[in-house]
N, C-alpha and C positions, 0 to 999 in steps of 0.2 A: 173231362176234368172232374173229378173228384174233394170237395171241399169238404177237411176235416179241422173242424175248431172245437177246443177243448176248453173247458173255463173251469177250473179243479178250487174252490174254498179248499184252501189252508189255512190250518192254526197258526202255522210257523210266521216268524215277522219278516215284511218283506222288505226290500230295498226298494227306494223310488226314485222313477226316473223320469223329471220332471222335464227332460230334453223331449219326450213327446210330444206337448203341449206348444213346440215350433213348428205344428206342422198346422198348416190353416185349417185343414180339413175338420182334425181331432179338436181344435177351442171350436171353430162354427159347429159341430154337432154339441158338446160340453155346452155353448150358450143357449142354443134350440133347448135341448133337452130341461135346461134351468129354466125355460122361460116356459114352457108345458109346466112343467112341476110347482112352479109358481104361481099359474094360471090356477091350474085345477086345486093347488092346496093351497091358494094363497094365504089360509087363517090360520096354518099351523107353519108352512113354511116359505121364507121370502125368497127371492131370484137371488141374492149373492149368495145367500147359506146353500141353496142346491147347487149353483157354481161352486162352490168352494168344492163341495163332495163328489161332485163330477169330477172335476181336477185332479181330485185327491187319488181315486177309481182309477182313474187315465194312469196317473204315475206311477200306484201300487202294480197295474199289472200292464205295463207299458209294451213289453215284448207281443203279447196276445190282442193288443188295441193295434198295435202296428201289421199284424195279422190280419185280422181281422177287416179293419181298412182296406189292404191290399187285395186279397182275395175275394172279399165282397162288399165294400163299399161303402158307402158311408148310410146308408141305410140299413143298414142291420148294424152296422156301428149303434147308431141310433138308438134302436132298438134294444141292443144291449144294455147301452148306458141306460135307457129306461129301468128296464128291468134290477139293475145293478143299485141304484138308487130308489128305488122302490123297495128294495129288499133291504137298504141300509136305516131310510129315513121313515118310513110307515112303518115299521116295526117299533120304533122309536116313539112315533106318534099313537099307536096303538097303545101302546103300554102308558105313556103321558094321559091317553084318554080318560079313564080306568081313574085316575088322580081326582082326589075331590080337592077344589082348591079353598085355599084361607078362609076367603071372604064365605064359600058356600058351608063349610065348617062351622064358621062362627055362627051363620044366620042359623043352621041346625042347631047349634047349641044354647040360643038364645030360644028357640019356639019348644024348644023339650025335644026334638025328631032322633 
């Protein structure tokens, strides 16, 4: 047996198909995965906001999650979703980083820095 999975970024907008998220399998890895991503970032990001975008992931490319699943399991499910949300939300985070906030602003601009 031969396992060939394809995961292609497109620009194009996609259609979602939120009927994957009835399958117990794809919400119990969707909640694991939120609650890792919560854990380890929990100061930039909480367990519902990476739930949300796990979901979100799942229904954008639902055809290839149901794939996926099937062929290999809900552990490189997993995995995927990791990766898919890491790619979506640290990128995000990275660039927020980089941000000097208000208060740190002010306080520079009251010392002369």
């Amino acid at each position: 047996m031969t396992l060939q999975l394809h995961d292609h970024n497109t620009v194009q907008p996609v259609e979602a198909d939120w009927s994957v998220l009835s399958d117990p399998q794809v919400k119990s890895v969707a909640e694991a995965v939120a609650r890792g991503f919560a854990r380890d970032y929990g100061l930039t990001l909480e367990y519902e906001d990476a739930y949300q975008e796990a979901v979100i992931i799942a229904a954008e490319r639902a055809p290839y999650v149901r794939q996926l699943l099937a062929e290999a399991g809900p552990g490189l499910l997993h995995r995927w979703f990791s990766q898919r949300l890491r790619d979506r939300w640290l990128t995000e985070a990275k660039r927020r980083s980089g941000l000097v906030s208000y208060e740190a602003a002010q306080a520079a601009e009251r010392t002369g820095l």
